[in-house]
C-alpha positions in Angstrom: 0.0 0.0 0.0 3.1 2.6 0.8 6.3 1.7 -1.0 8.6 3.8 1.4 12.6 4.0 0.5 15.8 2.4 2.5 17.9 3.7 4.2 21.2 4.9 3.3 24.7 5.4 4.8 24.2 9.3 5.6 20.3 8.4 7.2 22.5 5.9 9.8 24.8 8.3 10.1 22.4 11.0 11.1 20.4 8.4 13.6 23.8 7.9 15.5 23.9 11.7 16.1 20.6 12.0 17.3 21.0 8.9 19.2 24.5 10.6 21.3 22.5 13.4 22.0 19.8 11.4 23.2 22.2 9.6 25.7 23.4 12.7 27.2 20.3 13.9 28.2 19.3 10.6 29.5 20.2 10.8 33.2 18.2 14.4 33.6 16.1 14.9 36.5 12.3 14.7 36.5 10.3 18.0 37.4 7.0 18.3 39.2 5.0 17.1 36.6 6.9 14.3 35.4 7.4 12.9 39.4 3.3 13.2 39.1 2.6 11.0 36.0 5.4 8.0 37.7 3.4 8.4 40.7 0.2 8.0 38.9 1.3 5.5 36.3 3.0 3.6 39.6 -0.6 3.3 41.5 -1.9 2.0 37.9 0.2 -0.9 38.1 -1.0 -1.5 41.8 -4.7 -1.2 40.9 -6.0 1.9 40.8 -7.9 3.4 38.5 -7.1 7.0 37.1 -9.2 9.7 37.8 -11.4 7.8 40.3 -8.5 6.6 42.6 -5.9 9.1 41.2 -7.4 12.2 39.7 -5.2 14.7 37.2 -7.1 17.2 35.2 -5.2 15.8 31.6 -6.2 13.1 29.6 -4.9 9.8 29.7 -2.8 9.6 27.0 0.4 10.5 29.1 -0.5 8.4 32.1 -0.5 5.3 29.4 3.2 6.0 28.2 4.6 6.7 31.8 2.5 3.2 32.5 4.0 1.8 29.4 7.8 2.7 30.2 7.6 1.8 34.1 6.7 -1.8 33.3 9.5 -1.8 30.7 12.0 -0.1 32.2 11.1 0.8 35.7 9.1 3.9 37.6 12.4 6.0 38.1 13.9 8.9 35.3 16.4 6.8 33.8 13.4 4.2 33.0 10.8 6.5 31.9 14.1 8.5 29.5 14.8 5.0 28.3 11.4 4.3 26.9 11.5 8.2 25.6 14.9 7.5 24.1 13.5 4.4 21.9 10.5 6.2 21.3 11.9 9.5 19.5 14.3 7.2 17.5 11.8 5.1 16.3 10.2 8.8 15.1 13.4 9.8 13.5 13.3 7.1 11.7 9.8 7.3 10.2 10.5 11.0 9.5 13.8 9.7 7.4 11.7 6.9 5.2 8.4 9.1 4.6 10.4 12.2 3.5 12.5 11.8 1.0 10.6 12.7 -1.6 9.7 16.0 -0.2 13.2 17.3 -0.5 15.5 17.3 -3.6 18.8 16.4 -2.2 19.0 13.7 -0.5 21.6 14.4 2.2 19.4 17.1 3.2 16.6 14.6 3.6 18.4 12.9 5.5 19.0 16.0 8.5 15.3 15.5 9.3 15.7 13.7 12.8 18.4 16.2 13.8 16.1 19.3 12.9 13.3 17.6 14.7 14.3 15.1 17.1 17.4 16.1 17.9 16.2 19.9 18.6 14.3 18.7 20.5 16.7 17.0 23.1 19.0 19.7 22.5 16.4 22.6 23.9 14.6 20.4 26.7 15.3 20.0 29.9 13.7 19.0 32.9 10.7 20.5 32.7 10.2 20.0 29.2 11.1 15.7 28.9 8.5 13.3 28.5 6.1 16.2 28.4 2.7 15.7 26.4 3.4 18.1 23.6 6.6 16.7 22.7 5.5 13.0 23.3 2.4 14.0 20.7 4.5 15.0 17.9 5.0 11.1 16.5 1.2 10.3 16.1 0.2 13.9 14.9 3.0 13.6 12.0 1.6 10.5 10.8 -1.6 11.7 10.9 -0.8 14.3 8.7 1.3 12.2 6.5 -0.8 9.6 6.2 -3.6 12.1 4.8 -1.3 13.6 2.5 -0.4 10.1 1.1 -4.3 9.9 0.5 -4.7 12.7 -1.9 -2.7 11.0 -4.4 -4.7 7.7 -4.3 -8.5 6.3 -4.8 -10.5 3.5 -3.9 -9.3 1.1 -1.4 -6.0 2.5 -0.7 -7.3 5.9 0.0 -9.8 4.2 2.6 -6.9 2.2 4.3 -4.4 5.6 4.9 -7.5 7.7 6.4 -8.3 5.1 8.3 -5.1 5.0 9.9 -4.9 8.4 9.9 -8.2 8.4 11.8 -6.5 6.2 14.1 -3.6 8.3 14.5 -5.9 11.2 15.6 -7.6 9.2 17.7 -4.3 8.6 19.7 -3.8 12.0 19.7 -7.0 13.1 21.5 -5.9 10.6 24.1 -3.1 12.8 24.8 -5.2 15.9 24.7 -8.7 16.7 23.3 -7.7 20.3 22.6 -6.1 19.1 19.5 -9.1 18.3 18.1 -8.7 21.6 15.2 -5.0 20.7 14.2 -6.8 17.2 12.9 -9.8 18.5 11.9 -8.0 21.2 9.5 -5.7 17.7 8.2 -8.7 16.3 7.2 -10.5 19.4 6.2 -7.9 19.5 3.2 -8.6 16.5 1.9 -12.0 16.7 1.7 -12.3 20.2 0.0 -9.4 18.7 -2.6 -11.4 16.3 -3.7 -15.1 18.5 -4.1 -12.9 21.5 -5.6 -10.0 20.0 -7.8 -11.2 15.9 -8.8 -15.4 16.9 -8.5 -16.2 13.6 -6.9 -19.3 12.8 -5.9 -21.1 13.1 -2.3 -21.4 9.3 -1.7 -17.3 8.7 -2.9 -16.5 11.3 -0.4 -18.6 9.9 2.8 -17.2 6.3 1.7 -13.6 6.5 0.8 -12.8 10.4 3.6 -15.4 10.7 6.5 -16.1 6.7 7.1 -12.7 5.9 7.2 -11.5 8.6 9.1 -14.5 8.6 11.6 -13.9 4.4 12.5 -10.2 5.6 12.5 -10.6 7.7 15.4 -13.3 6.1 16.8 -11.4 3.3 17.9 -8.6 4.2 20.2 -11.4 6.5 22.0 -14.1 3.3 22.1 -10.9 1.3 24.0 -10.8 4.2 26.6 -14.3 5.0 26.7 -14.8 1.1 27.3 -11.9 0.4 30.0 -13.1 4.0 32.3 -16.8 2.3 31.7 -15.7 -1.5 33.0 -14.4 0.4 36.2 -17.9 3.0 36.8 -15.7 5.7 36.0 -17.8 7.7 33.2 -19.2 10.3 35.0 -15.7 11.5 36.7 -14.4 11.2 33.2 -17.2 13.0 31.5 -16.4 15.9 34.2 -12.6 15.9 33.6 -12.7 16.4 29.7 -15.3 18.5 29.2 -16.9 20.2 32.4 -13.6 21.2 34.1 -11.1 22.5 31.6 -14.6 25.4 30.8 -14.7 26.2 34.5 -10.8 26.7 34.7 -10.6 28.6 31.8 -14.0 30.8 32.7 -12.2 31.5 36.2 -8.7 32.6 35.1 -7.7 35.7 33.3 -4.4 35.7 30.7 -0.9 36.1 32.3 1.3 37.7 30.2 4.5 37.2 32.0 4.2 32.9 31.2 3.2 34.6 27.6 6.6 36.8 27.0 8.6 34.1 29.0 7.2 30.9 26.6 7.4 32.9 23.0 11.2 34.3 24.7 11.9 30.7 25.1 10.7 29.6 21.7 12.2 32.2 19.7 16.3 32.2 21.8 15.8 28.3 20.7 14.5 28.2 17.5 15.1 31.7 15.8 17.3 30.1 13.0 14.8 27.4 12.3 12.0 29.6 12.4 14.0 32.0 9.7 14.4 28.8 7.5 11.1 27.9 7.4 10.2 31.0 6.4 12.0 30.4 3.3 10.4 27.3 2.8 7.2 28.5 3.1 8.1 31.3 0.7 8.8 29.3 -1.9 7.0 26.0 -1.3 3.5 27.5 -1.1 4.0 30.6 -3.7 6.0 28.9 -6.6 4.9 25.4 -6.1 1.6 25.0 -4.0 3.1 21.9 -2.1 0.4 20.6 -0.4 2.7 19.1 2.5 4.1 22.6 3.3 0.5 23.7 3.6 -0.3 21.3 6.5 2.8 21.8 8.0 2.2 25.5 8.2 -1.5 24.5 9.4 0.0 22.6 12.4 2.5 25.2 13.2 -0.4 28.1 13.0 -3.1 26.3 14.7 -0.4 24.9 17.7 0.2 28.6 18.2 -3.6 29.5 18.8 -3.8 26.2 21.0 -0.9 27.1 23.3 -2.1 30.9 23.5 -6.1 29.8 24.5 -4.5 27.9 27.5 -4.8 31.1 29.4 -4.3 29.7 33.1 -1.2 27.6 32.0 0.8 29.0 29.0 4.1 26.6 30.3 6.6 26.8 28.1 6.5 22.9 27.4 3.7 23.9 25.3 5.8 25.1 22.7 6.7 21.9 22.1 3.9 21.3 20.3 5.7 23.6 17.4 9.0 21.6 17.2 7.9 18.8 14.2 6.8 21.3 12.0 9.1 24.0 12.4 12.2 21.6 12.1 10.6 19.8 8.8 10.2 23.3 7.0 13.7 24.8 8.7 15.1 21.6 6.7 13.0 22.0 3.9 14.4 25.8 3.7 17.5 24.4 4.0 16.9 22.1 0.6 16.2 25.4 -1.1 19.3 27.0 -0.2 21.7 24.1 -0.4 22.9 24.6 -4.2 23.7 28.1 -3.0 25.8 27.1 -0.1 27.5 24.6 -2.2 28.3 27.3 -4.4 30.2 29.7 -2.0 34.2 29.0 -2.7 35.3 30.0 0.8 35.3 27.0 3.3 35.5 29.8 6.5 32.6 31.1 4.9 30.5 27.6 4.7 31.6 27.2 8.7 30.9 30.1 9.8 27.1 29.7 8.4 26.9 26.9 9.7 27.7 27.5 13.1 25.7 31.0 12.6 22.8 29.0 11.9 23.5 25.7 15.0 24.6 28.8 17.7 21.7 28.5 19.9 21.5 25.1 19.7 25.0 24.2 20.4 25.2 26.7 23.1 22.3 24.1 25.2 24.4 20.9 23.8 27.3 22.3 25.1 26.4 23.4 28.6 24.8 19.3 28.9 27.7 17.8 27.5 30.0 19.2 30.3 28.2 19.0 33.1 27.9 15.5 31.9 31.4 14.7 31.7 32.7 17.2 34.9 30.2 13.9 36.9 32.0 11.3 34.9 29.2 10.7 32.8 26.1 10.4 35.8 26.9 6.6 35.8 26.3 6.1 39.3 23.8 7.0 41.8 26.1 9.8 43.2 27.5 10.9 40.4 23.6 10.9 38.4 22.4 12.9 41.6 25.6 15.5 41.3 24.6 15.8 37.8 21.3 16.4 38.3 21.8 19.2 41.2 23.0 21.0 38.3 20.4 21.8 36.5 17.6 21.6 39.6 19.1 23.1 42.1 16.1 22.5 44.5 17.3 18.3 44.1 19.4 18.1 47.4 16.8 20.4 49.1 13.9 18.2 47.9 15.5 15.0 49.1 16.7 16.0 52.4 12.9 16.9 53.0 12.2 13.3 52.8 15.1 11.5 54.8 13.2 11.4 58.2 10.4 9.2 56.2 12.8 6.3 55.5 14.4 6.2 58.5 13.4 3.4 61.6 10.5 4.6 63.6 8.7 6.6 60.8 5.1 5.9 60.5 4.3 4.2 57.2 1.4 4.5 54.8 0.4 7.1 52.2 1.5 10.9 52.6 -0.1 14.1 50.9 1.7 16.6 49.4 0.6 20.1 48.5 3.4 20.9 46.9 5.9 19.3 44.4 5.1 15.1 43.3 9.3 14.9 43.6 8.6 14.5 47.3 6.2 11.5 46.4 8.5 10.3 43.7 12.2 10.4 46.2 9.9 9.0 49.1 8.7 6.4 47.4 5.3 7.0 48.8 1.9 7.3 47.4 -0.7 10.4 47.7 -2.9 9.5 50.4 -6.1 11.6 48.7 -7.2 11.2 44.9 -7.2 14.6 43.9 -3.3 15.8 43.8 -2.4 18.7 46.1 0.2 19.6 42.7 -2.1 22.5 41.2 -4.2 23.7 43.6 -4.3 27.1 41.9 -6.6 25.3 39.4 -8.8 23.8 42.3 -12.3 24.6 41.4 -14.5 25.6 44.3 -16.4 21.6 44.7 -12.9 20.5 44.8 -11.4 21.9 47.9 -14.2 20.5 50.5 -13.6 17.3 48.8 -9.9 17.5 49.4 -10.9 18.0 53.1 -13.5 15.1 52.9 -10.5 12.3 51.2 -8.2 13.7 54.3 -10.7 13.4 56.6 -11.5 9.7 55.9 -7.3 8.6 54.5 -6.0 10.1 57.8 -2.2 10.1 56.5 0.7 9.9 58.6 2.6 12.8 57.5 1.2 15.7 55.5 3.8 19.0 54.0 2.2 21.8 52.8 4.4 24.5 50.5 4.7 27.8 52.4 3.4 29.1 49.1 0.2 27.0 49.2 -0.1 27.9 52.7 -1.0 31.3 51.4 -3.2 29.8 49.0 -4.9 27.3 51.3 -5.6 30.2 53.8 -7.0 32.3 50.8 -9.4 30.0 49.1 -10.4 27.5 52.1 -9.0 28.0 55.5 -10.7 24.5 56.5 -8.3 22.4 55.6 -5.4 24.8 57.7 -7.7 24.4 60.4 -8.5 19.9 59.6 -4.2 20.3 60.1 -4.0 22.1 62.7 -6.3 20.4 64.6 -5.1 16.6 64.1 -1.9 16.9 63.3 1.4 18.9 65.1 4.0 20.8 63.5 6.8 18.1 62.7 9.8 20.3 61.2 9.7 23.4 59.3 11.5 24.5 56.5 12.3 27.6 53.8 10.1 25.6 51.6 7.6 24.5 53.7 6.1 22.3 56.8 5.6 18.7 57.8 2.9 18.3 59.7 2.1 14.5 61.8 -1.3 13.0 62.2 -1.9 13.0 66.3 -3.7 9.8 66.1 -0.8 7.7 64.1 1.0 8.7 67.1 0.3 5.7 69.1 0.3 3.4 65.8 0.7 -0.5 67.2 3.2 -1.4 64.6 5.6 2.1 66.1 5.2 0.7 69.3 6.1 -2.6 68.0 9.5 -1.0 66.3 10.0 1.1 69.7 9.4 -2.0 72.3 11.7 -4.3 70.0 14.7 -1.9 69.9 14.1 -0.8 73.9 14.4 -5.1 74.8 17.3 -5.3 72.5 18.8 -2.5 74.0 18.7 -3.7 77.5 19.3 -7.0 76.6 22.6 -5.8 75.4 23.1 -4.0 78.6 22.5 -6.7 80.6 24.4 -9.0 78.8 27.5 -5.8 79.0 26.8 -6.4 82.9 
């Protein structure tokens, strides 16, 4: 059905490079959100059941790849990067085979992963890894590809790629619903090239465009809508996708600092790209109509509107989004340009482009690759956690939070944090409560009375609120400062926050078990000294 081309000496060459780069971001350290999704994909694997026993406001897409790489590779950084790692090559390598014929030289073709993929490891970093709009960029590509594939074809081959293509999409709302226009302008195109430029008729175009594509996408949803349905979850579903992300956006109001910082971010990192693509798009779209430019440019626009209507977050992971089809056209522009480059007779000159053009990106790749080396490579746990301080410097702070809870004596059981998931994720503890304590900024009003409710009825051990949730806790509903206060005592108090222990778990049997074994062995020792 798709004849696609082999691979040649310069593709492999190219996959090694992005691979190297790949390694040497491998040991990073998880953020916040990436110590959430372990924890949540973690309590997966011991039976629980998102959103009604672990509740996140995204959709479940990410929560199945963390799930996914845990069970491969283990619930930790370097397991979750691993399954990352094999994920983007496997991507680089699809770009290579379904691309050449959209360039003319072929050695350009075959920059595509390092333009794309490897951009993308070169600009990340611990806030941006394993993040959903990067992980989303594979499935949307083939989306798009895969329809583009279908306006050369009729019949049952046509059927086939929109069918997959459906599919594709369909994976991609599993990641996040409020993609829904970037695939929906894909197959838009499609469907207006064949009423406008081949004239078919109404009944080809339900049959061989809107059936496929609709099963297509149907089917991945109908998995997930079936699983949340075995388990009585459709009602707190329902209320996640569709009722919640209204009310958070009808109670928030634009920041413009996250705004500034995220397009400062994007254009310090991808300024050069962005100016090749520019030529691309110059040329592609006004001498040559290339319909593959045009829904390229159509993901690139439409990203942009999505990450600026996401008024209440606006991270600058979001960007992310941007990097497939800015690196395809940036390579695309660089196609256009290559017989001139070949053409200049200085080689200082050629260099000196050429590191004009990599400057931002070799800056990042170079600040990583030293800090990798000064820790002789992160290859053991001291060295990885050294490495690691580097670029989060809040690591040894974070940790040292946590040391009392694996020492003897401490009380076991689940712990709540409002504050950072890292504190769940070093601890190795679970969140005692369904809803997470991780964005409590984004707590609608229902939510914080049932926060107080899950507490109420969990009783955790140990609970450590953020001095800057605190503030917000005392803002928005003093009755859970008040639920602490009143069962639980002040057990250490930081610069970043308190730890607060439950009255009640004082006089826990299995303690007093641990404290009247050690006292027996203690005098028996003494004794025994006598």
């Amino acid at each position: 059905m798709i004849n696609l081309p082999k691979l040649n000496k310069i593709d492999f060459l190219v996959l090694i490079c992005v691979l190297i780069i790949g390694l040497i971001n491998l040991p990073f350290p998880f953020a916040g959100d990436q110590a959430l999704f372990t924890t949540g994909a973690l309590e997966m694997q011991q039976g629980k059941v998102l959103y009604r026993d672990f509740w996140d406001l995204k959709q479940p897409g990410i929560y199945y790849f963390y799930f996914l790489a845990g069970t491969l590779f283990g619930f930790n950084d370097i397991g979750i990067h691993i399954f990352e790692l094999i994920y983007m090559m496997l991507f680089s390598i699809i770009l290579q085979l379904t691309l050449k014929s959209y360039f003319r030289h072929q050695i350009v073709a075959s920059l595509v992963p390092l333009l794309t993929v490897g951009v993308y490891y070169i600009v990340s970093y611990h806030k941006q890894f394993t993040q959903v709009e990067g992980l989303v960029g594979f499935p949307l590509f083939l989306c798009l590809w895969l329809t583009h594939q279908s306006f050369n074809h009729e019949g049952k081959q046509r059927f086939i790629q929109l069918l997959l293509s459906g599919f594709m999409g369909g994976i991609v709302l599993i990641f996040k619903l409020i993609f829904l226009p970037i695939l929906l302008c894909f197959w838009l195109t499609i469907f207006l090239h064949s009423i406008l430029v081949k004239h078919q008729k109404a009944k080809i175009i339900i049959l061989e465009i809107c059936l496929p594509i609709f099963i297509g996408i149907l089917f991945p949803i109908l998995l997930t809508v079936s699983y949340f349905a075995s388990v009585d979850s459709l009602s707190i579903v329902y209320k996640t996708f569709f009722v919640y992300p209204s009310q958070v956006v009808a109670n928030g109001r634009l920041d413009k600092s996250k705004l500034l910082s995220g397009n400062r971010w994007f254009l310090k990192n991808f300024i050069t790209l962005v100016v090749m693509a520019l030529v691309a798009v110059n040329v592609s779209l006004r001498k040559n109509k290339d319909l593959l430019t045009l829904l390229l440019v159509v993901w690139f626009v439409l990203g942009l509107g999505i990450i600026f209507i996401q008024i209440r977050s606006l991270w600058i992971y979001h960007y992310l989004l941007l990097f497939v089809p800015t690196g395809i056209l940036a390579t695309k522009g660089l196609d256009i340009l290559w017989e001139r480059f070949k053409e200049l007779s200085s080689p200082i000159i050629k260099i000196l482009l050429s590191l004009l053009f990599l400057s931002p990106l070799l800056w990042n790749l170079q600040i990583k690759s030293i800090a990798l080396v000064k820790n002789n490579f992160a290859l053991t746990e001291d060295t990885r956690f050294k490495y690691q301080s580097v670029f989060r410097g809040d690591y040894a702070s974070l940790r040292s939070e946590i040391a009392f809870l694996s020492q003897p004596g401490s009380l076991p059981g689940e712990i709540l944090v409002a504050g950072d998931p890292s504190i769940y994720y070093f601890s190795g503890r679970t969140q005692a409560t369904s809803l997470n304590a991780w964005s409590l900024e984004l707590f609608l009003p229902e939510q914080w009375p049932q926060l107080l409710g899950e507490l109420d009825s969990s009783k955790p051990p140990y609970i450590f609120i953020t001095n800057k949730y605190q503030a917000l806790i005392k803002e928005e509903f003093p009755k859970i400062l008040e639920f602490v206060e009143k069962r639980y005592h002040i057990l250490s108090k930081t610069s970043y926050g308190t730890w607060y222990l439950n009255h009640s778990r004082n006089s826990d049997p299995r303690l007093l078990k641990e404290v009247g074994d050690l006292s027996f062995s203690i005098l028996t020792t003494y004794l025994g000294l006598l």
